[in-house]
N, C-alpha and C positions, 0 to 999 in steps of 0.2 A: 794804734795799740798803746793802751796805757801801762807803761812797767811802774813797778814800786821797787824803790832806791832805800836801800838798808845800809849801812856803814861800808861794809864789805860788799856787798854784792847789791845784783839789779835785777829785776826777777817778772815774770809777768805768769798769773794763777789764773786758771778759769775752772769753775765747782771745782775746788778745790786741788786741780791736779795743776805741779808746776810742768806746763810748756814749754816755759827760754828763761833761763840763767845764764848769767857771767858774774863771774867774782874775781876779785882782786885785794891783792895783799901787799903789806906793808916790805917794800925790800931795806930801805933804811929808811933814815929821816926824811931823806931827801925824793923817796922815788915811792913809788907803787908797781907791784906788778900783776899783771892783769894771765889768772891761772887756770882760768877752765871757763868753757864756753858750751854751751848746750841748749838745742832747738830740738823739739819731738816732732817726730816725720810728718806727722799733722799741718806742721806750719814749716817745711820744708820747701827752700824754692821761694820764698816770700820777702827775700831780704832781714829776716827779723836778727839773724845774729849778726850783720852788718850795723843793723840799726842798736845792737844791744854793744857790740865793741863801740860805737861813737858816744853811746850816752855815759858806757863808762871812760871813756878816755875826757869826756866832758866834765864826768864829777873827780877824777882825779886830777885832771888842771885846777879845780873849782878849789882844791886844798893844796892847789903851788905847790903842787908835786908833779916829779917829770914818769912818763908812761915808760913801761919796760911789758914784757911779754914773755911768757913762755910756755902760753895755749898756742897750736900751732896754729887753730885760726886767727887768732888775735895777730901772733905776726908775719904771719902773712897779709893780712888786710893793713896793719901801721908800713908794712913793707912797699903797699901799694897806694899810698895815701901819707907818706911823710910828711907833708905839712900838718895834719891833725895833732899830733904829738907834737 
């Protein structure tokens, strides 16, 4: 699955209807935090918001900022994968 990576968030569209988001926000200079996480029941069961918290915890390394969380997917999956972050 190919997502498209915008500033804040990471997203994947098919005709026109968004599927899977995660976004992530700025908490200070130093950090980003990752605030809302969303897969439609369609793609349910696929991994895709596993796959969508890694690519963004991917692009928020990529700007040497450290991950924070306060989608309860998000930390629960960095809670189970601490070395990612």
């Amino acid at each position: 699955m190919n997502f498209t990576t915008e500033k804040n968030r990471i997203y994947y569209e098919a005709d026109g209807k968004l599927l899977a988001e995660i976004t992530f926000i700025d908490s200070n200079e130093n950090s980003m935090t990752i605030n809302h996480t969303f897969v439609d029941d369609s793609l349910r069961g696929q991994g895709i918001a596993s796959q969508l918290v890694q690519a963004a915890v991917n692009e928020i390394k990529k700007q040497k900022k450290h991950v924070k969380a306060s989608c309860s997917y998000a930390v629960n999956w960095l809670a189970k994968h601490p070395d990612a972050a």
